[in-house]
C-alpha positions in Angstrom: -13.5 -26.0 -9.8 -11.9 -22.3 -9.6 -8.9 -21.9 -8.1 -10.3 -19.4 -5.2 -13.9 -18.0 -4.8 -14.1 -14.8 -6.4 -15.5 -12.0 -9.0 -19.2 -12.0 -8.3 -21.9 -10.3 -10.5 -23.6 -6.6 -9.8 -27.1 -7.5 -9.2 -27.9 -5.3 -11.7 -24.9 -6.2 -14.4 -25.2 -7.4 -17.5 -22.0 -8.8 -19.2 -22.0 -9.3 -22.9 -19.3 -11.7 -24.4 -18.6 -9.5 -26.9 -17.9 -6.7 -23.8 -15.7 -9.3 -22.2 -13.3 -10.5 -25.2 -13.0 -6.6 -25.9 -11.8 -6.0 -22.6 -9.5 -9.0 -22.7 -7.7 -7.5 -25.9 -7.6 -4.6 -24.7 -5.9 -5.3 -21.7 -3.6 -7.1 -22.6 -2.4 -4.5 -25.3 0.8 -3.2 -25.2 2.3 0.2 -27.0 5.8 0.2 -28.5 8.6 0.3 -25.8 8.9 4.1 -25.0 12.4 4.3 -23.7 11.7 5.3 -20.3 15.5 4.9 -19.4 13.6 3.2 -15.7 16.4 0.8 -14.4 16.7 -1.4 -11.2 19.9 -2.9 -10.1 19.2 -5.2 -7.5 21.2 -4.6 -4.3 19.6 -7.3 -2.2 23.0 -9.2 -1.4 25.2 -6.0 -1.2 22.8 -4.6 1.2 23.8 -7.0 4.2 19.8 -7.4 5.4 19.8 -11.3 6.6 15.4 -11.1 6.8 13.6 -14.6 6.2 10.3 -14.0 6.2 8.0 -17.2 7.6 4.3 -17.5 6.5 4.7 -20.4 9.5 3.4 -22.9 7.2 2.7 -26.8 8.0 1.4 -28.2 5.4 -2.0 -27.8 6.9 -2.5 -25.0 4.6 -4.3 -22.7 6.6 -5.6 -19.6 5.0 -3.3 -16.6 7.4 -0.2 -18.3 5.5 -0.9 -17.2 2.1 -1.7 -13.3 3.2 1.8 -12.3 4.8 3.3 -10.1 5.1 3.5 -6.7 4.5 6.8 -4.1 4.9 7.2 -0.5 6.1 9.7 2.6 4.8 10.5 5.3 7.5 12.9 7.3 9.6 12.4 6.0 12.7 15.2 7.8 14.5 14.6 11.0 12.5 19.1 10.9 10.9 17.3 11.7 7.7 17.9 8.1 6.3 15.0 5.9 5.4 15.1 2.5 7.2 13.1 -0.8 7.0 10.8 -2.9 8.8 10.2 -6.1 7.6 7.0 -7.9 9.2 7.0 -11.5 9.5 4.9 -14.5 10.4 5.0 -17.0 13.6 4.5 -20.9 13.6 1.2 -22.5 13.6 0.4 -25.4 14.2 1.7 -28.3 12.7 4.8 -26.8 12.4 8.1 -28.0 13.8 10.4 -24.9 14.2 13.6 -24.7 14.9 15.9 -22.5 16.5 14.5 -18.8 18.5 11.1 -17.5 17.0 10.6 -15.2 14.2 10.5 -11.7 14.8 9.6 -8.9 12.4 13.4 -7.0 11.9 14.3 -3.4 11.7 16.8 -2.4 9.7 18.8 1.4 10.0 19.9 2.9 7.1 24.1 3.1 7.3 24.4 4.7 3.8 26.0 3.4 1.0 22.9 0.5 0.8 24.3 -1.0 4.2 21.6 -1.8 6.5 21.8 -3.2 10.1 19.8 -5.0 11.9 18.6 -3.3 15.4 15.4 -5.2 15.8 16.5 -6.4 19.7 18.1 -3.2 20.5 14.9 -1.0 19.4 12.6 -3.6 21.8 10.6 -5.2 18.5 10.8 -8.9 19.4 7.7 -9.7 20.0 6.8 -13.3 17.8 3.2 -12.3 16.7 1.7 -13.1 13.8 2.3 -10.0 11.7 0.5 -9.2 8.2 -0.2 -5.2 8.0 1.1 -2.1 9.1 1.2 1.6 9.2 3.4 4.6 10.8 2.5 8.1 12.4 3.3 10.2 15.2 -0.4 9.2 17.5 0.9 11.0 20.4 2.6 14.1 18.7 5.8 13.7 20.1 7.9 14.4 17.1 8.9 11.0 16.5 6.8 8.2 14.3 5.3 5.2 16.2 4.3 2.2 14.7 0.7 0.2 14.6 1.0 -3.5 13.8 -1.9 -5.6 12.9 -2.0 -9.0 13.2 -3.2 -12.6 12.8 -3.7 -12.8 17.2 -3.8 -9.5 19.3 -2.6 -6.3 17.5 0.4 -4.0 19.0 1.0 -0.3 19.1 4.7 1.0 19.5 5.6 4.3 20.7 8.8 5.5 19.9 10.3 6.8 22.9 12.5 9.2 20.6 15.9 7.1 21.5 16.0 4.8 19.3 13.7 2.2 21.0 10.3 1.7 21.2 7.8 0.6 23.9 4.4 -1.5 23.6 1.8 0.7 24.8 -1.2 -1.5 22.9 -3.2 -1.9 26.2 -3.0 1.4 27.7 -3.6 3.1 24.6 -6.9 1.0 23.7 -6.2 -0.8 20.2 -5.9 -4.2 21.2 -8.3 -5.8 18.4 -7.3 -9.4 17.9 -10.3 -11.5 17.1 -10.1 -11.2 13.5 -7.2 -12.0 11.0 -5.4 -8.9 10.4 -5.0 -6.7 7.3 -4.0 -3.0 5.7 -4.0 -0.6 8.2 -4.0 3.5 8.3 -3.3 6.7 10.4 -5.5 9.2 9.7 -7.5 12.7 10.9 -10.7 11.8 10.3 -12.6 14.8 12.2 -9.8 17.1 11.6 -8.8 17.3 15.3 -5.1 17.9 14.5 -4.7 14.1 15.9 -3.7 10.8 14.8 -7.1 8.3 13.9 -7.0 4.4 13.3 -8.9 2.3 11.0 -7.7 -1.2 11.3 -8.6 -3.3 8.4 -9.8 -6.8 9.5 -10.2 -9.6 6.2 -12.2 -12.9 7.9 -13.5 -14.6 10.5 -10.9 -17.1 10.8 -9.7 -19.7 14.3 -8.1 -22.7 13.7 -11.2 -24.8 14.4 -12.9 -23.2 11.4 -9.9 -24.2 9.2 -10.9 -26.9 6.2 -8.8 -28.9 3.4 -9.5 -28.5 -0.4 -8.1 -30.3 -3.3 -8.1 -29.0 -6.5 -7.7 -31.7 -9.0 -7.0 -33.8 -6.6 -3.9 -31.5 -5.3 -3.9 -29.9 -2.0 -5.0 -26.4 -2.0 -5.9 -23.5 0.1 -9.0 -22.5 0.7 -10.6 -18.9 -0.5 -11.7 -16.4 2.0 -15.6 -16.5 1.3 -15.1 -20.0 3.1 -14.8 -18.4 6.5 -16.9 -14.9 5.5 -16.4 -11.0 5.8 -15.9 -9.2 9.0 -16.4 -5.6 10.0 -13.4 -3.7 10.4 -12.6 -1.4 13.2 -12.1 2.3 13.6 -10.4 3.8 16.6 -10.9 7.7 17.6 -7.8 9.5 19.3 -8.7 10.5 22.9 -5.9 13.3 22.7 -3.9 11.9 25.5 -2.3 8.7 24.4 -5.8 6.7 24.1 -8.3 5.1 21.8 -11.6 4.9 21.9 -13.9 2.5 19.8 -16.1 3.8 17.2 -16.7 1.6 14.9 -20.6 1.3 15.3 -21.0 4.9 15.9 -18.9 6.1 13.0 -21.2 3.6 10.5 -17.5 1.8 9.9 -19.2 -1.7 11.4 -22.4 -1.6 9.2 -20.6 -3.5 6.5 -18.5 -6.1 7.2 -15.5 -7.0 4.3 -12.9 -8.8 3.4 -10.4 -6.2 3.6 -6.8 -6.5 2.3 -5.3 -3.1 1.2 -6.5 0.3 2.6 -5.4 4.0 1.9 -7.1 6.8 3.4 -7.7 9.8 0.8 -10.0 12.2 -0.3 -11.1 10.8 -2.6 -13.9 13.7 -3.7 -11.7 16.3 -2.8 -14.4 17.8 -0.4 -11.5 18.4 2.0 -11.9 15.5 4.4 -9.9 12.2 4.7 -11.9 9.1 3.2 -11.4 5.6 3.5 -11.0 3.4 0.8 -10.7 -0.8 1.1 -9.9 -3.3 -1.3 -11.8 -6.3 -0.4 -11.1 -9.8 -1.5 -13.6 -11.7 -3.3 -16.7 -9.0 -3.1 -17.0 -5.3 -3.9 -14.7 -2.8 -2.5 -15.8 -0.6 -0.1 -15.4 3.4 -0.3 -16.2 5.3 3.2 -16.7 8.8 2.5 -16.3 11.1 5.6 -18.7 13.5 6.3 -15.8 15.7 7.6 -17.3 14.4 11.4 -15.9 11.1 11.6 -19.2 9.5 10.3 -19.2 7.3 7.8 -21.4 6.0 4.7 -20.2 3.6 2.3 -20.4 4.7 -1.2 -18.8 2.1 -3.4 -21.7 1.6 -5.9 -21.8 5.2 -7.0 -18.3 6.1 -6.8 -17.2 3.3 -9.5 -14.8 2.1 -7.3 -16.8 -0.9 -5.9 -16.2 -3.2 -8.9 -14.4 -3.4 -12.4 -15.9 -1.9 -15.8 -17.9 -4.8 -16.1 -19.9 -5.1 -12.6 -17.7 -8.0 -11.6 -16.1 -8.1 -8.0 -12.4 -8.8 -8.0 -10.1 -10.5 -5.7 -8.3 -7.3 -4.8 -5.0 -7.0 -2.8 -3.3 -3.5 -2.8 -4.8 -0.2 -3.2 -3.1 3.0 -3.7 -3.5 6.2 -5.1 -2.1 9.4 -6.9 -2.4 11.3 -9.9 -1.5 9.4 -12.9 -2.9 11.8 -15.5 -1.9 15.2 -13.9 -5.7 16.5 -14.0 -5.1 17.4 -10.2 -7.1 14.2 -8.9 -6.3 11.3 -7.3 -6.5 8.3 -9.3 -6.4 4.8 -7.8 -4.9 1.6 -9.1 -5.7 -1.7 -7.2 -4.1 -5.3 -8.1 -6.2 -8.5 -7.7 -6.2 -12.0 -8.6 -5.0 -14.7 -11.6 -7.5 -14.0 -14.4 -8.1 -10.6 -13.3 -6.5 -7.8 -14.4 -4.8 -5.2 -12.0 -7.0 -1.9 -12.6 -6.6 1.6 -13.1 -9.6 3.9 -12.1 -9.5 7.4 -13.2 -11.2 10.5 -11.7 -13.8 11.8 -13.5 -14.2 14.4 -10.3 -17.0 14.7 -8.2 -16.5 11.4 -6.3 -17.2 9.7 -10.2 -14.1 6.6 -11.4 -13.8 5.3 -14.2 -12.1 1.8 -15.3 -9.9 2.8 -18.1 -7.3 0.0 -17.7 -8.3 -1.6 -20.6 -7.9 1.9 -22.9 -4.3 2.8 -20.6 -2.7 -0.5 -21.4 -2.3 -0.8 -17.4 -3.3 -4.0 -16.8 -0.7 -5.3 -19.3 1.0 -8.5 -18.2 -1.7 -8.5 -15.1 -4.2 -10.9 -16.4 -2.3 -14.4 -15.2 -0.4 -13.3 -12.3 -1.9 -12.4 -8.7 -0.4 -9.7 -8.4 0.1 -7.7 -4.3 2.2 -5.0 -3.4 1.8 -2.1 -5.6 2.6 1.4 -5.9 1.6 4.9 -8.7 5.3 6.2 -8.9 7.3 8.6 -10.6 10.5 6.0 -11.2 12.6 8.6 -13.9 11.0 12.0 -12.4 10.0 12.7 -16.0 6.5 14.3 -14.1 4.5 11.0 -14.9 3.3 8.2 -12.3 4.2 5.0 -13.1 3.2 1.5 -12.2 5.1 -0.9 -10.1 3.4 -4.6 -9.4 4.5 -7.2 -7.3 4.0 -10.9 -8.0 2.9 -14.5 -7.0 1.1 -16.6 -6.8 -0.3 -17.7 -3.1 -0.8 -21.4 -4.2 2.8 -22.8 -3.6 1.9 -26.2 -6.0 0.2 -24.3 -8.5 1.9 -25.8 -11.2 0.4 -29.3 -10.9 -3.1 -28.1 -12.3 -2.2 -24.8 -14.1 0.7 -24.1 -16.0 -0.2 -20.3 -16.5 0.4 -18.7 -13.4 4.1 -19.4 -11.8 4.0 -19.5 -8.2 7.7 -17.5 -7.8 6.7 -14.8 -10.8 8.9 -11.5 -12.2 7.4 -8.4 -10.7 6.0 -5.8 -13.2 6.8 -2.2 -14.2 5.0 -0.3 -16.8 6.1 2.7 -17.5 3.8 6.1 -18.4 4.3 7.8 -21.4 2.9 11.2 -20.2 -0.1 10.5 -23.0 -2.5 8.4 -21.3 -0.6 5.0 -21.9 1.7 2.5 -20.1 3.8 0.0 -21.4 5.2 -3.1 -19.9 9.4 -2.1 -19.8 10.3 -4.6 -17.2 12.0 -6.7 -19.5 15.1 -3.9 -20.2 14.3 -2.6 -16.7 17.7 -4.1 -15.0 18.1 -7.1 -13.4 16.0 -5.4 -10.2 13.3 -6.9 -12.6 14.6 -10.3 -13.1 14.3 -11.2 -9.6 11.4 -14.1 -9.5 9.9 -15.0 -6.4 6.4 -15.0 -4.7 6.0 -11.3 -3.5 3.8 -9.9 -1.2 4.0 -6.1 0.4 6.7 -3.6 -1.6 7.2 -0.1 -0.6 8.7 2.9 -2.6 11.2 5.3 -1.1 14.7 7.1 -1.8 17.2 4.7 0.4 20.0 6.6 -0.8 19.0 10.2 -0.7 19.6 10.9 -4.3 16.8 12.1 -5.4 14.5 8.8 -7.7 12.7 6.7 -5.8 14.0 2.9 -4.8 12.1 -0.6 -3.9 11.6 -2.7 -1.4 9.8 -5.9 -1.8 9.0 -8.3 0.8 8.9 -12.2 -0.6 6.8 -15.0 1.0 9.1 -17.5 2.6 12.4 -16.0 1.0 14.6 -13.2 1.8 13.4 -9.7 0.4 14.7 -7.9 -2.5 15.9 -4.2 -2.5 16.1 -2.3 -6.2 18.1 0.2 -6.6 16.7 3.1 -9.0 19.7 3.9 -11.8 16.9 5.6 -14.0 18.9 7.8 -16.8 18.4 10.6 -17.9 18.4 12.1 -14.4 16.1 14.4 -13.9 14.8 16.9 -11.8 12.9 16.4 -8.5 11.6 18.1 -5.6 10.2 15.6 -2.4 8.5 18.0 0.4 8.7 17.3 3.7 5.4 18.8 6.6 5.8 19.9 10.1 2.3 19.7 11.5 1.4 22.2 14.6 -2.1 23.0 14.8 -2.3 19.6 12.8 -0.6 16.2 13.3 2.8 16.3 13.2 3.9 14.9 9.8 0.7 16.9 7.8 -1.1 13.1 7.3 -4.0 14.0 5.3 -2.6 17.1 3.4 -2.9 17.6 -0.3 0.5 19.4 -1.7 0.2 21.1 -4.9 3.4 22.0 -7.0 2.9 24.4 -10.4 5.7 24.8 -13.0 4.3 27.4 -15.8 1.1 25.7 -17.2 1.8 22.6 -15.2 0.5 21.0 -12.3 1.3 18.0 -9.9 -0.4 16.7 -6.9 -0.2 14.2 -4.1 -1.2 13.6 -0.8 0.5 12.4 2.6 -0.9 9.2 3.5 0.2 6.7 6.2 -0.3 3.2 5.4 -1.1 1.9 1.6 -0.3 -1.0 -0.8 -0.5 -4.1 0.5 -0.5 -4.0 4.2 2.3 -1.9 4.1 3.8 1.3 4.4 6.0 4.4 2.4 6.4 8.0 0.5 5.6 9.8 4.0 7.3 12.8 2.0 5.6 12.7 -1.5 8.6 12.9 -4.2 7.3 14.6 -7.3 9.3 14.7 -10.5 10.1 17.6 -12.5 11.4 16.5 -15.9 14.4 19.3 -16.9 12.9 21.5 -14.9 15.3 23.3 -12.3 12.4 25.2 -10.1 9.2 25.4 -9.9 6.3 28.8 -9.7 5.1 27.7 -6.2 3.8 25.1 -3.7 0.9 25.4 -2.2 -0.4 23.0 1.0 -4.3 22.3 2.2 -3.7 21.1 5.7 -5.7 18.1 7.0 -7.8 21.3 9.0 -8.1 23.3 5.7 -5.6 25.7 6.0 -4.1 26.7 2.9 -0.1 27.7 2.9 1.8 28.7 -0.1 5.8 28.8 -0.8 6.6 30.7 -4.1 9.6 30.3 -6.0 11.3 27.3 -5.1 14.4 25.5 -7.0 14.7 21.7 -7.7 16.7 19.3 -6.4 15.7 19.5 -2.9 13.7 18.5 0.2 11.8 21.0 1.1 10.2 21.5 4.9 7.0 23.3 5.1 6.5 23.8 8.7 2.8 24.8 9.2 2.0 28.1 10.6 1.3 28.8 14.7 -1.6 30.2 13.8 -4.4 29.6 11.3 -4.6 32.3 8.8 
């Protein structure tokens, strides 16, 4: 019997053997070790964060445990230091807890990777069951508030620009709780100069529905295809602190998924803000905007809705950026044991391709289940890497398959500015020698240095914090928007930076991984160079803003101009 129900035929696929074996070999092909100089030095102890993250298990196994949590990165009291929120699970039933509920905890950045915890002070105690999360400014009030959604009712925060943070869920409309929760994004989706909400939901799950499974005669949990696909939901900003419902209108509840990770991009580059779901156990689902707020769901002829052979995958996080530096945004989207994490390229036009096989990027993939991941420029050498986080949701794997560790090394592969990666995890530090079963990671500079650093949320354990000591160090340049006309943070944008004959690209995106959150202020690295010809902004609204002549080594503020050009 398969360990979990998943990778389902096209209806019109074919798969030859030979096709298969090729791809296997393919994929698990890997380049000589470039020297990529990426290193990790694992400041989880030093950093004084006390987290433990609960999945509220029992031993009744029930499916909610083996999907949480996911993490966010963000300044939530604007000092200009990035902080953490960790999200965490509640008891179910069964269980026999003891001591005061979990709670999610927020941590402030001190400096000096010291973090303290200010969860009570900031008014985040509630003891929901968390699993995703996003961050924006909803309300445009300068300040970034939080959506959480969960396994129970969901919660919106609004930070009250103190330092605290109030629940406003019920006033403001965004209350869904019927479903169990998943990813979850900010977004302008009719170009408004407001703050959207799709909420990703993943099955229809209660604890009456809840059945055992053995596997081997082992205790097991069961697959999500058990309990079926739900519709997610989209929420349109009212302008005045509300929601309003429009998920049948929009054509968002036509389709109902399995939904894990989400990131909202435009993806065609017609100028609007798409939606794009990794679902687990089916096809994923692409929701191309019609710049309106309508939606059509496009999987099938974007390329995106299955790997290079027609079969469905068990997919966890999705994000997105430019690997190749073509100027279009590339995803890469992580998935199950015996699948391998993939890398779709854009062809342009709204057209992907699978080329993880031919990239090497699903090196080391094929026997983990692999979660959190993020497209990353580690060494700011001006080339996206990978970072993968792993293990295994089956806690007793090991008693009927010895391939697949449930507490697993996360991966890094590294990009060799050609068209390759290559597995480098191994001399990577002993960030990389960390083994437990991860879930949501998120990618951010903690220390204001310039090279991006990880955070990594693990099931049932404490999380683990890498610090990036990359060498050589090279040049970088993050850019920071203040929205006017538009939302506040420019969520939605598309930044362009051009050195000479070369070009970079990235968007601003609020919620993306696995359930989780970061890179509010896309980071792009500039190799030895010290400045760069020009940066040039398309706002969510398509207003176009150049800044010529700028030097490395900075953050850079584009605030958006009072009027539209």
């Amino acid at each position: 019997m398969p360990d979990r129900l998943i990778g389902f035929f096209a209806p019109t696929c074919v798969l030859p053997l030979m096709s298969m074996l090729t791809g296997v070999a393919l994929g698990a092909e890997s380049p000589s070790p470039s020297g990529s100089g990426i290193r990790f030095k694992d400041m989880s102890a030093h950093s004084g964060i006390q987290f433990l993250h609960t999945d509220g298990s029992s031993g009744q196994r029930y499916i909610v445990e083996t999907v949480a949590s996911g993490l966010a990165t963000f300044d939530f009291d604007g000092d200009g230091k990035t902080d953490i929120l960790f999200l965490n699970g509640a008891p179910l039933p069964g269980s026999n807890p003891k001591g005061p509920p979990p709670v999610n905890a927020l941590y402030r950045n001190e400096g000096n990777w010291k973090f303290k915890d200010v969860t009570q002070a900031a008014g985040l105690m509630d003891s929901a069951y968390h699993l995703g999360v996003c961050v924006g400014d909803y309300d445009g009030d300068g300040d970034l508030d939080i959506y959480l959604n969960n396994f129970g009712p969901n919660i919106l925060y609004r930070n009250n620009g103190n330092g605290t943070f109030t629940d406003v869920t019920r006033e403001a409309g965004v209350a869904v709780g019927k479903h169990v929760g998943a990813g979850t994004c900010f977004l302008d989706m009719d170009a408004d100069g407001d703050l959207d909400l799709f909420v990703g939901n993943y099955i229809d799950f209660s604890f009456e529905k809840h059945k055992s499974r053995r596997v081997n005669g082992f205790p097991a949990y069961e697959g999500p295809m058990v309990f079926g696909p739900v519709a997610s939901t989209l929420f349109r900003n009212n302008g005045n602190g509300t929601f309003t419902d429009v998920s049948i209108e929009s054509g968002i509840a036509a389709h109902p998924g399995t939904a894990m990770g989400v990131v909202c991009a435009d993806y065609d580059q017609d100028g609007d803000t798409d939606i794009i779901v990794g679902n687990d156990a089916m096809m994923n689902f692409v929701w191309e905007n019609n710049g309106k707020g309508q939606f059509k769901q496009v999987s099938l002829l974007s390329g995106l809705a299955y790997d290079s052979h027609g079969v469905g995958q068990g997919t966890m996080g999705v994000d997105c950026a430019d690997f190749d530096n073509d100027g279009l945004l590339d995803f890469h989207m992580t998935s199950y044991q015996k699948q391998w994490a993939l890398l779709y390229r854009n062809d342009g036009k709204g057209l992907f391709t699978d080329v993880t096989a031919r990239t090497g990027a699903g090196t080391g993939t094929y026997h983990q289940v692999e979660w959190g991941n993020g497209l990353v420029d580690f060494n700011n050498d001006g080339h996206r890497d990978l970072f993968i986080a792993c293990g295994h949701l089956q806690d007793n794997i090991g008693q009927w398959d010895d391939t697949s560790p449930y507490e697993a090394r996360n991966l890094l592969l590294a990009n060799d500015g050609k068209g390759r990666f290559t597995d480098v995890s191994a001399s990577a530090g002993d960030g990389l020698a960390v083994q437990r079963s991860s879930r949501g990671a998120a990618f951010d500079d903690l220390d204001n240095d310039g090279d991006i650093d990880v955070v990594v949320l693990n099931s049932r354990r404490e999380p683990t914090l890498l610090r990036n000591d990359s060498t050589p160090q090279n040049h970088w340049l993050r850019v920071r928007l203040r929205g006017k006309r538009n939302n506040r943070d420019g969520i939605g944008a598309t930044i362009r930076v051009f050195a000479g004959d070369l070009k970079w690209m990235d968007e601003v995106h609020s919620g993306r991984g696995y359930q989780s959150h970061f890179g509010l202020h896309p980071n792009f690295g500039l190799g030895k160079r010290t400045s760069v010809d020009r940066v040039e902004v398309r706002w969510p609204d398509g207003t176009l803003q150049s800044i010529q002549g700028v030097q490395a080594d900075q953050v850079l503020e584009i605030s958006e101009p009072s009027a539209r050009p």
